[in-house]
C-alpha positions in Angstrom: 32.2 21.8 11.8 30.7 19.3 14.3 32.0 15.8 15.0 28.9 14.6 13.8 29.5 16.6 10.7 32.8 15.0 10.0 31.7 11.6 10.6 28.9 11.4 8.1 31.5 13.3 5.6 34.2 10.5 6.0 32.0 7.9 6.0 30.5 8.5 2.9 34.2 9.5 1.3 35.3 5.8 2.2 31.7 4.4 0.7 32.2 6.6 -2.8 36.1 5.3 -2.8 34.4 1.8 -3.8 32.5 3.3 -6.3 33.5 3.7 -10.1 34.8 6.7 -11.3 32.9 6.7 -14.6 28.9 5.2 -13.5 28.0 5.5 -17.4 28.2 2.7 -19.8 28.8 3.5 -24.0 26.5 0.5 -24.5 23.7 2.5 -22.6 23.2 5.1 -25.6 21.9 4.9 -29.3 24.9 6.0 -30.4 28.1 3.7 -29.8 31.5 4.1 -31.4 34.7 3.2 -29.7 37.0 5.5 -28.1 39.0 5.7 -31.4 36.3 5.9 -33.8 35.7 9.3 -31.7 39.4 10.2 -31.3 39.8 10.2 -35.5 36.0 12.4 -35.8 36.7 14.8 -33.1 39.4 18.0 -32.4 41.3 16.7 -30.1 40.2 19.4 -27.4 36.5 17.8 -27.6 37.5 14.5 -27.7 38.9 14.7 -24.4 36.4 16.4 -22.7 33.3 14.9 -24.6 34.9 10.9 -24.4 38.0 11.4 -21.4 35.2 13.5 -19.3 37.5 16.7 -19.0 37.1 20.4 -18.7 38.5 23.0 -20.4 39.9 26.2 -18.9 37.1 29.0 -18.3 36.2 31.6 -20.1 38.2 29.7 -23.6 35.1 29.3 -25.8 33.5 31.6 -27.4 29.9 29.7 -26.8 30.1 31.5 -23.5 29.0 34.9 -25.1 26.7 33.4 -27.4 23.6 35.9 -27.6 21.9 34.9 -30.5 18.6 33.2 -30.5 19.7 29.0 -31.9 20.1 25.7 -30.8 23.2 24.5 -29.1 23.9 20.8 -30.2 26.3 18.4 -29.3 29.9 18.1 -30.8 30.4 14.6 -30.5 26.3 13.7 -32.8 25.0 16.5 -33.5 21.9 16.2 -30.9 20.4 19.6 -29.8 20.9 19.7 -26.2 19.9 23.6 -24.8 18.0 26.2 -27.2 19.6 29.6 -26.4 16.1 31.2 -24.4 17.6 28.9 -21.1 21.2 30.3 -21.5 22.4 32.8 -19.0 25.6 34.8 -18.0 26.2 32.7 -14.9 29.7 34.3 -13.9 32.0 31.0 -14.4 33.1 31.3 -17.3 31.7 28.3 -19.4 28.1 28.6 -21.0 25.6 28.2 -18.8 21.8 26.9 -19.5 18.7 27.0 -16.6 17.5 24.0 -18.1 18.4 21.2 -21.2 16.0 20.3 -24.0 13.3 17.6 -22.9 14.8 14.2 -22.9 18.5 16.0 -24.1 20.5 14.6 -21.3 21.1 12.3 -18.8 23.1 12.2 -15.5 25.4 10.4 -13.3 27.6 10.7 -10.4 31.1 11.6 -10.6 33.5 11.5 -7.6 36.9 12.8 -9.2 36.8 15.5 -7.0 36.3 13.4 -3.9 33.0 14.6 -3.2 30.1 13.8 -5.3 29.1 16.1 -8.1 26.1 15.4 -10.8 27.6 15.3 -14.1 25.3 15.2 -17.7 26.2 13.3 -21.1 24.2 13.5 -24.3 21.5 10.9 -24.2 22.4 10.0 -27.7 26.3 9.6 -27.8 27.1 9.6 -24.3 29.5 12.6 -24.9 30.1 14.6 -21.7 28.7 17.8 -21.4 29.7 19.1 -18.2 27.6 19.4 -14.7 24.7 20.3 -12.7 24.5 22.8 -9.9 21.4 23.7 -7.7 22.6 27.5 -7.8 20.8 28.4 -10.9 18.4 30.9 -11.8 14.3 30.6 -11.4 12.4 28.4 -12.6 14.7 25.3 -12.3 17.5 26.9 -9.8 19.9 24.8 -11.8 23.2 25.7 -13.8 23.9 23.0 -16.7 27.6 24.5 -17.0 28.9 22.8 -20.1 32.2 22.9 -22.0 31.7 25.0 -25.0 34.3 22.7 -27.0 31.6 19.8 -26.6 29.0 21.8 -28.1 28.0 23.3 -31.5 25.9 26.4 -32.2 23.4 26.8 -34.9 21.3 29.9 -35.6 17.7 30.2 -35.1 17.1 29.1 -38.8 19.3 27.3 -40.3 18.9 23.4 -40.6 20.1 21.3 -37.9 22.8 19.2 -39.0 21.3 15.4 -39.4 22.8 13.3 -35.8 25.9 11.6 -36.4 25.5 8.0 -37.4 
């Protein structure tokens, strides 16, 4: 790498140190329960990713082989999030989806990694879902990987469950 290269990269490192970790706010989305109300509804494995933003380890949830046609929802409200046509096998080991349902999700900027990566929450509950890449398949070229704990499946008909209140 160049000088130039390294100064741009440090510079904006120092500039995204003064920035908060977490850029979302609960009171943003429809949905708002405190960080308890969520810790007695949820497993403990999808609390902390949906509410403490983690990850859990590749290739643990069954989501990932998923083939059947259905809607995958949120854990956290119930919301549908992907249908299963814009899922794909995208090698990482978490379910992978080409594109999310029309107004499904929202995104922010995360820096826990140092370097800035564009994470997604349900536009309902605020419940983390994972992040965005640009190395996706055609027609979007991006991969929403998600944490299967923070999702729910239901088959291409049956009801939806009704969104958490």
């Amino acid at each position: 790498m160049n000088r130039r290269h390294w100064i741009t990269r440090i510079s904006g490192l120092i500039a995204a140190s003064a920035l908060p970790l977490r850029v979302t706010a609960a009171s943003t989305f429809p949905l708002n329960k405190s960080r308890a109300e969520w810790k007695r509804l949820l497993p403990p494995e999808a609390y902390v990713v949906l509410f403490e933003e983690g990850t859990e380890r590749a290739g643990s949830s069954p989501l990932n082989g998923e083939k059947r046609a259905g809607t995958f929802i949120c854990a956290a409200c119930n919301q549908p999030l992907f249908d299963s046509a814009q899922k794909y096998e995208s090698g990482t080991g978490w379910p992978s989806f080409w594109q999310p349902l029309a107004g499904a999700v929202a995104t922010s900027t995360d820096f826990k990694l140092i370097y800035p990566r564009t994470e997604y929450h349900c536009t309902h509950c605020g419940g983390h879902q994972g992040h965005v890449f640009d190395d996706g398949p055609k027609p979007t070229g991006k991969r929403y990987c998600n944490n299967g704990v923070a999702l729910n499946f239901v088959v291409k008909g049956e009801p939806l469950p009704a969104l958490r209140t």
